[in-house]
MIFIMAR-250679 format. One record per residue: residue number from 0; residue in three letters; y, x negated, z of N, C-alpha, C, O in turn. Coordinates in pm, whole numbers, m for minus. Each point is the difference from the previous one (the first is absolute). Layout:
BEGIN
PT/NUM/ALA/Y/X/Z/Y/X/Z/Y/X/Z/Y/X/Z
...
***
This chain:
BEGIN
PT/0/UNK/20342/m22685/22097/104/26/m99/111/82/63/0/82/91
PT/1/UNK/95/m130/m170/174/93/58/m36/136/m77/m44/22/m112
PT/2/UNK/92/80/247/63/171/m147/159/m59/m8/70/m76/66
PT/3/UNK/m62/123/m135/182/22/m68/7/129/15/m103/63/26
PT/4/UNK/227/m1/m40/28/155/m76/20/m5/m147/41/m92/m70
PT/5/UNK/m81/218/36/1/24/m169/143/m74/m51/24/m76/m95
PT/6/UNK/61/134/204/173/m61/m64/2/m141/m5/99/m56/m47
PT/7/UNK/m190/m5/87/53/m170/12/m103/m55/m126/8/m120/m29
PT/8/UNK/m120/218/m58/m31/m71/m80/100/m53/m95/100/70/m8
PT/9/UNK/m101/m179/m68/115/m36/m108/m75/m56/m131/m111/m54/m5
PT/10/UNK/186/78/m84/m49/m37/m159/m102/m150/26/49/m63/94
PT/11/UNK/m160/2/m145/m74/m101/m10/m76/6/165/m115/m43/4
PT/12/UNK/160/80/95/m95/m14/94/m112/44/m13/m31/61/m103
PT/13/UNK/m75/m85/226/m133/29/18/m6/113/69/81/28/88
PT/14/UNK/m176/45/m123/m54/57/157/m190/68/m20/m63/16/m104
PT/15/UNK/29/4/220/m133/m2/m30/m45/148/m12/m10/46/114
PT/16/UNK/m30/70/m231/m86/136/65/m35/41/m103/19/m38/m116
PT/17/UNK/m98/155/182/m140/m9/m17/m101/m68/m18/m99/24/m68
PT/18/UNK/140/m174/173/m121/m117/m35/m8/m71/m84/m100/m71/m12
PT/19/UNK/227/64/m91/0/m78/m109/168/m77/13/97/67/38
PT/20/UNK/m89/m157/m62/147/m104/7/91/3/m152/m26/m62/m103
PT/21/UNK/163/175/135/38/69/m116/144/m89/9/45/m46/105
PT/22/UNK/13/33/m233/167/m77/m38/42/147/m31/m55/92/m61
PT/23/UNK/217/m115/149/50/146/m49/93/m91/m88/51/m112/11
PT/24/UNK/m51/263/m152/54/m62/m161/137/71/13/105/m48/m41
PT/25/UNK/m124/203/122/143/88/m9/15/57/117/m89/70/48
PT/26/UNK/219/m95/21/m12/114/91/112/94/14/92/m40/m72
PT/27/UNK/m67/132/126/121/86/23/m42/105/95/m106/58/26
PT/28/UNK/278/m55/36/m11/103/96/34/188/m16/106/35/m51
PT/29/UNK/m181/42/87/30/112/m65/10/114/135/m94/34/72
PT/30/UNK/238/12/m61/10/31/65/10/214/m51/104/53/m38
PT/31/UNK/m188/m7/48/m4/138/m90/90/127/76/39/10/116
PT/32/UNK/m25/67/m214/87/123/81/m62/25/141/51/14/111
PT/33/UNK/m195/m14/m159/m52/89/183/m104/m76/3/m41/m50/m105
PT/34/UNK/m25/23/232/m64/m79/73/72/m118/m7/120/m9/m23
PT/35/UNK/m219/m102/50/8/m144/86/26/m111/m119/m49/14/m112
PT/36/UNK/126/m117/146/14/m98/m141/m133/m112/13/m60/m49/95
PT/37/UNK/51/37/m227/m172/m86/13/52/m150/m137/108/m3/m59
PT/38/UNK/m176/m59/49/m5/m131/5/m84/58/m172/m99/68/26
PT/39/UNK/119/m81/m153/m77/10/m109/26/m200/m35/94/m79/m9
PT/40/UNK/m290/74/m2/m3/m186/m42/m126/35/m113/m73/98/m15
PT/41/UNK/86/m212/m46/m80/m9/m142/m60/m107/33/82/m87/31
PT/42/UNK/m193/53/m22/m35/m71/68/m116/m121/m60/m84/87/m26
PT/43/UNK/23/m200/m10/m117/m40/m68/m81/m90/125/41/m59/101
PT/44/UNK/m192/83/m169/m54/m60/79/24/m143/m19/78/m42/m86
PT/45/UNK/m154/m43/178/27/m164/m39/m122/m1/m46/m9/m52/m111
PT/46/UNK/m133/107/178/m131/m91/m72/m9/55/m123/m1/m81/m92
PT/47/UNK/m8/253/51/m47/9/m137/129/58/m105/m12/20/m121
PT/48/UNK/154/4/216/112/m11/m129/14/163/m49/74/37/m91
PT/49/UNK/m170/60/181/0/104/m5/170/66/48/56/m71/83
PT/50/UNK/m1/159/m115/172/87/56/m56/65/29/m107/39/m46
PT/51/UNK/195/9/178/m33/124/77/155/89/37/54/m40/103
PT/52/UNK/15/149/m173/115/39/47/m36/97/165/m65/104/m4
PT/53/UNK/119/m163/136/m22/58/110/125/25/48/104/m55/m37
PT/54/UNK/m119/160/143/125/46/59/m37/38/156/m80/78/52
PT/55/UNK/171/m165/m7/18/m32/190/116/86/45/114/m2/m48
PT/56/UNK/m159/82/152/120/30/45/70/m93/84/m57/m97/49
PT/57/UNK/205/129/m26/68/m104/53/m71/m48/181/14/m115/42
PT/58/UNK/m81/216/35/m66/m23/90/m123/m106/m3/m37/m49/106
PT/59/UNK/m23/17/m220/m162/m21/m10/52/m147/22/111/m54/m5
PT/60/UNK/m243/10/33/25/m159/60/m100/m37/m107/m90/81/m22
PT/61/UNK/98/m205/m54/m125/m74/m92/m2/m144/85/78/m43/85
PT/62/UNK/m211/m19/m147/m41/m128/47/54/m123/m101/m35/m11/m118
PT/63/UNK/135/m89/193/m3/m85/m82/m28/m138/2/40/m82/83
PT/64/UNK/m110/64/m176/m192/m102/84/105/m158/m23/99/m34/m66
PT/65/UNK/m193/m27/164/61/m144/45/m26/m94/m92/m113/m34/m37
PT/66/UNK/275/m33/m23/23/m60/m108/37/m137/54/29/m17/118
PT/67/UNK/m32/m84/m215/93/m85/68/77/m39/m120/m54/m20/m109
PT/68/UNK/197/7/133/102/28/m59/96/m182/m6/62/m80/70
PT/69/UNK/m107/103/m192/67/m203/m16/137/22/m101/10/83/m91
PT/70/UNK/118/m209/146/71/61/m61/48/m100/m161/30/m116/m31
PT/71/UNK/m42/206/m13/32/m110/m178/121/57/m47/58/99/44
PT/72/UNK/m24/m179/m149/98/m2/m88/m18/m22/m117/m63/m101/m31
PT/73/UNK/125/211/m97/m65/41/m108/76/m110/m67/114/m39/22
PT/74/UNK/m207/m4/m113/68/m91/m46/5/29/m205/61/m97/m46
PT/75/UNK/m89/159/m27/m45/56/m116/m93/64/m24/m100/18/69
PT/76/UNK/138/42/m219/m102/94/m56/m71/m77/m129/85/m58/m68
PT/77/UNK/m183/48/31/m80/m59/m75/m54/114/m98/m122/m3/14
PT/78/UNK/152/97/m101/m69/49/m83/2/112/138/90/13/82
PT/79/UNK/m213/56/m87/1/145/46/m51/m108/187/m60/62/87
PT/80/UNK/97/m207/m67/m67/m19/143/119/m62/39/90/m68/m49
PT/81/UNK/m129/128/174/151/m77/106/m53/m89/90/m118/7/35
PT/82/UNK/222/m117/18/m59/m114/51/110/m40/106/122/m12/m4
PT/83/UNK/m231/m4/110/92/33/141/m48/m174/71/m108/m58/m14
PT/84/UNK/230/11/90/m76/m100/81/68/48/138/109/54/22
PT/85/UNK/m268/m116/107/m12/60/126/152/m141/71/28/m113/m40
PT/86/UNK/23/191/140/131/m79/0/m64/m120/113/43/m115/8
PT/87/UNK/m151/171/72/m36/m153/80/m68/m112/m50/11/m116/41
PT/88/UNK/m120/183/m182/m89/m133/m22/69/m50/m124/m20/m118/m31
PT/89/UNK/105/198/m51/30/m12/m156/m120/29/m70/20/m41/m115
PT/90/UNK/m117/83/123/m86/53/m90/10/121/m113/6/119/31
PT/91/UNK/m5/m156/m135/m18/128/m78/m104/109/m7/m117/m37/m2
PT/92/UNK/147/185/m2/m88/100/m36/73/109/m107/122/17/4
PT/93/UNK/m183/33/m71/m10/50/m96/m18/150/22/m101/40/59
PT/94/UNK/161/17/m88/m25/176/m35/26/86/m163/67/m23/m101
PT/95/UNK/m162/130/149/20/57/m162/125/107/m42/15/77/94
PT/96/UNK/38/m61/m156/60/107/m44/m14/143/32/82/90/m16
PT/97/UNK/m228/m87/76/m73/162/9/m5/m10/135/m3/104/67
PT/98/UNK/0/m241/m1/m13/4/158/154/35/76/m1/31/119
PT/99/UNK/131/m38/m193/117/61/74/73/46/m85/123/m13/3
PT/100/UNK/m195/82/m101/70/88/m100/161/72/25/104/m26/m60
PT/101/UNK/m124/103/151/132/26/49/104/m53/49/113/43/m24
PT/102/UNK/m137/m136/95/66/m114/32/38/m88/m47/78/m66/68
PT/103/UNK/m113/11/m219/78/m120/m86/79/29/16/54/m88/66
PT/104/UNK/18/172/m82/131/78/m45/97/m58/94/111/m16/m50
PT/105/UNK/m125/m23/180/115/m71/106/m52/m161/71/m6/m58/108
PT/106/UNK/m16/43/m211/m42/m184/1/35/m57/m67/m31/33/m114
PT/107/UNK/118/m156/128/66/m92/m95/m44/m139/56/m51/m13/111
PT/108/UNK/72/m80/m186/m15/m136/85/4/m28/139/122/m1/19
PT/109/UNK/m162/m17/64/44/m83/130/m43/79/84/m47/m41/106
PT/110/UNK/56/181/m138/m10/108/118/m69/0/105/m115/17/m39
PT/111/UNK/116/m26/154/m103/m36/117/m64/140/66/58/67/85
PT/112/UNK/m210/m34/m150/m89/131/13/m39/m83/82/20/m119/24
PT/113/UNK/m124/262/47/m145/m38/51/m160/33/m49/m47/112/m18
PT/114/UNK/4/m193/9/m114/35/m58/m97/7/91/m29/m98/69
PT/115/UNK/m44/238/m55/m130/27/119/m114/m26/m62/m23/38/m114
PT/116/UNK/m85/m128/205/m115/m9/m68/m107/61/121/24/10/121
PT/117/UNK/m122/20/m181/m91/117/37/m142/m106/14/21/m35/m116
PT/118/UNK/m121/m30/147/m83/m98/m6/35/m99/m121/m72/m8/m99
PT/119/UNK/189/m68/114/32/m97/m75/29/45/m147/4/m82/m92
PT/120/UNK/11/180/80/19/81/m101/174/53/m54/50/73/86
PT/121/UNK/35/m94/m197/151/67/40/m32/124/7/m118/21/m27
PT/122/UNK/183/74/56/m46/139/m17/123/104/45/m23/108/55
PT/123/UNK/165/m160/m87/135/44/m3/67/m48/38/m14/m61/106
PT/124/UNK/160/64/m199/110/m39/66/107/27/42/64/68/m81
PT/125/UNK/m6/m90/181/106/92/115/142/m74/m81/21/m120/m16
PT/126/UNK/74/251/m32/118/m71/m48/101/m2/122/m3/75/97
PT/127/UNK/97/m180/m123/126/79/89/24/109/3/m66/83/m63
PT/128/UNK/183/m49/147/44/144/m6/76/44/m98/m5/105/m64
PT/129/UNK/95/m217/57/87/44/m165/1/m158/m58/18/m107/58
PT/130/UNK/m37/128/m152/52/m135/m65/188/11/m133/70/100/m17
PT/131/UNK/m55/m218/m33/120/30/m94/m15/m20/m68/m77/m95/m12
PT/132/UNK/126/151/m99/m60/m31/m160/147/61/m72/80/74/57
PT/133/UNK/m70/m118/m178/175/m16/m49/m106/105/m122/m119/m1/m30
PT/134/UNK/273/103/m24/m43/74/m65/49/m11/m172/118/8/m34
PT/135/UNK/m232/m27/m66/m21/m14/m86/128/44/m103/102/m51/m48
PT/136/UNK/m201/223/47/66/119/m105/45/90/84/m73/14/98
PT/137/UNK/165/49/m101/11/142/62/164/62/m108/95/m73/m30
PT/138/UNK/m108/208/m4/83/55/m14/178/m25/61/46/m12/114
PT/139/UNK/28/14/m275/122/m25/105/102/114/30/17/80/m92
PT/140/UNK/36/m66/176/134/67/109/51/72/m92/56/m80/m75
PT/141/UNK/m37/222/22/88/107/m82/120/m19/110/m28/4/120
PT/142/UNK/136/m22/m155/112/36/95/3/167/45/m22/109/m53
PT/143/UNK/50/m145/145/48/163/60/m169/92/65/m8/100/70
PT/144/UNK/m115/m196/m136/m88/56/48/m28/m23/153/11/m112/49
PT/145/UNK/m54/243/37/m8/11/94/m125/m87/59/m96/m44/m64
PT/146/UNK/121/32/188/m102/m96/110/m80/93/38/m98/m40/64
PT/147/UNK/109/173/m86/m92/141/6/m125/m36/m57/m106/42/47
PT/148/UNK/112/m116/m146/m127/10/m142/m150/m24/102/m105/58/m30
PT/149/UNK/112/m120/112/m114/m48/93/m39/m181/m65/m96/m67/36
PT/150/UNK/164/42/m101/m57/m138/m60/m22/m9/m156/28/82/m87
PT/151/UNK/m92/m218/78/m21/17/m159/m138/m104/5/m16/m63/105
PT/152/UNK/m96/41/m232/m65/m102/m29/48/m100/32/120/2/27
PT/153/UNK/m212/m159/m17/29/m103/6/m99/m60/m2/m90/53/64
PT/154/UNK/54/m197/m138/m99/m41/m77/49/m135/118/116/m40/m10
PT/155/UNK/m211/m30/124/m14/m136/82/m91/m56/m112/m79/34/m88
PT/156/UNK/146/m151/148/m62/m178/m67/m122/m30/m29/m38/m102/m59
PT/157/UNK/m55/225/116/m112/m42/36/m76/122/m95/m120/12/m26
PT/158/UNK/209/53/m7/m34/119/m95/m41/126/67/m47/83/m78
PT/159/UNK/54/m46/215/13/122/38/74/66/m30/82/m52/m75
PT/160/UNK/m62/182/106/120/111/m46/11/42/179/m88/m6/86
PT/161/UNK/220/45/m79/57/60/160/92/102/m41/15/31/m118
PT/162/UNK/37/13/198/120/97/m55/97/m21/113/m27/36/114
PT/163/UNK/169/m108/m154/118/m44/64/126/122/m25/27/91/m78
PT/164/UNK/28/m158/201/147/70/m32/76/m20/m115/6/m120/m26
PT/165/UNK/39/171/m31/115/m31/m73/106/m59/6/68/25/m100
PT/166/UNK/m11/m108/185/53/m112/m9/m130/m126/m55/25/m111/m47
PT/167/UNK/m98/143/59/m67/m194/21/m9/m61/m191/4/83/m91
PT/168/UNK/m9/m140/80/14/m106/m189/m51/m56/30/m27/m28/117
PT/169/UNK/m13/m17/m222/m126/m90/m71/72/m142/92/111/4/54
PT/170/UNK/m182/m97/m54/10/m121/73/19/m26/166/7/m97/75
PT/171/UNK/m3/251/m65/m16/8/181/m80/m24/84/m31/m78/m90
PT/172/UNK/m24/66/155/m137/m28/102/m6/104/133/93/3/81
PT/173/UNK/m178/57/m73/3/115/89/m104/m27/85/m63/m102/m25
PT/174/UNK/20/185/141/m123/m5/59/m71/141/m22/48/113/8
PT/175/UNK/m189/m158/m41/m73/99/5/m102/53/107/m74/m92/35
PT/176/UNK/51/194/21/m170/m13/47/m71/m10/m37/m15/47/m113
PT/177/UNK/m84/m114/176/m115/m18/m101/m83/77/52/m114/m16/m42
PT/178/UNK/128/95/117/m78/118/70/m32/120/m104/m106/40/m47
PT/179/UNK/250/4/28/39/103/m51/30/m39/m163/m27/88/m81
PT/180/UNK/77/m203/33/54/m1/m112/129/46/m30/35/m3/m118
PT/181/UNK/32/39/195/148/45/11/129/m82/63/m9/m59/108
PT/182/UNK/152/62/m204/94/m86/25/12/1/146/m63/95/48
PT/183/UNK/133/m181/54/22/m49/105/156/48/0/54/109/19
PT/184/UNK/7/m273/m58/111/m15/m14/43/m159/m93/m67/m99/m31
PT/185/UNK/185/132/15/21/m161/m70/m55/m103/60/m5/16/122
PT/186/UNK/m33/m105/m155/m15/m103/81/143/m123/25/86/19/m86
PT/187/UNK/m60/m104/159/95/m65/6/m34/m148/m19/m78/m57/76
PT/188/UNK/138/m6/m180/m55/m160/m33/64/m71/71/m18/m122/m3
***
């Protein structure tokens, strides 16, 4: 098995410890007044579904166990199941609502993920880095209000919430991370 560093874990990946094969659900970086910045992940197991909130410092290396990683394209949501086909055979597979909970949120039609399977098993899926998504609802422009404010709400297509600049309106399309969950930049059509 590969180590990674704590910093390269990312939202839906794998990694393997204390002997058990965990999906990270949250992660963030926390960098504190004094000492060292560390890696806080929320983490679930895959066999019994158990969370574990752990914290890596940015030094620590984890194991991340050998997947093999096929690439599909989401193709709908069915009720609380999403339904992906693999892009070499066209085969359909199926996932639950609870299996990328965090992640519906930057998937729309077509999108080309990866899905890792673990003994023939899915067992996460790797998003792009940003995807675009046009924005719903968001608050509109007070004249004269300052670009100071830090941003405002904004309700994506897909029903996430982000927080944009204040220039951006409803019908725009922006990029997000899907790392972080935070605006990018406009996107350009």
């Amino acid at each position: 098995m590969a180590k990674i560093s704590a910093n390269e874990i990312r939202l839906g990946s794998l990694i393997e410890h204390n002997g058990n094969l965990w999906r990270v659900l949250k992660k963030s970086h926390v960098k504190p007044g004094k000492g060292g910045a560390f890696v806080q992940a929320e983490l679930k197991d895959i066999v019994n579904g158990t969370k574990l909130n752990e914290r890596f410092r940015s030094t620590d290396k984890v194991e991340k166990p050998h997947v093999e990683p096929r690439k599909m394209q989401y193709l709908y949501a069915e009720g609380d199941q999403h339904i992906f086909m693999d892009s070499e055979n066209y085969e359909q597979m199926t996932l639950s609502s609870d299996d990328i909970s965090d992640q519906v949120g930057y998937l729309l039609p077509n999108t080309d993920v990866q899905i890792n399977f673990y003994d023939e098993t899915p067992i996460g899926l790797d998003l792009p880095a940003n995807v675009v998504l046009e924005v719903t609802d968001t608050e509109g422009v007070v004249k004269g209000q300052t670009a100071a404010g830090g941003g405002k709400p904004a309700t994506l297509e897909t029903g996430i919430r982000v927080t944009v600049p204040t220039f951006v309106n409803i019908g725009e399309k922006i990029k997000v991370n899907t790392d972080t969950g935070e605006y990018v930049e406009r996107a350009n059509d």
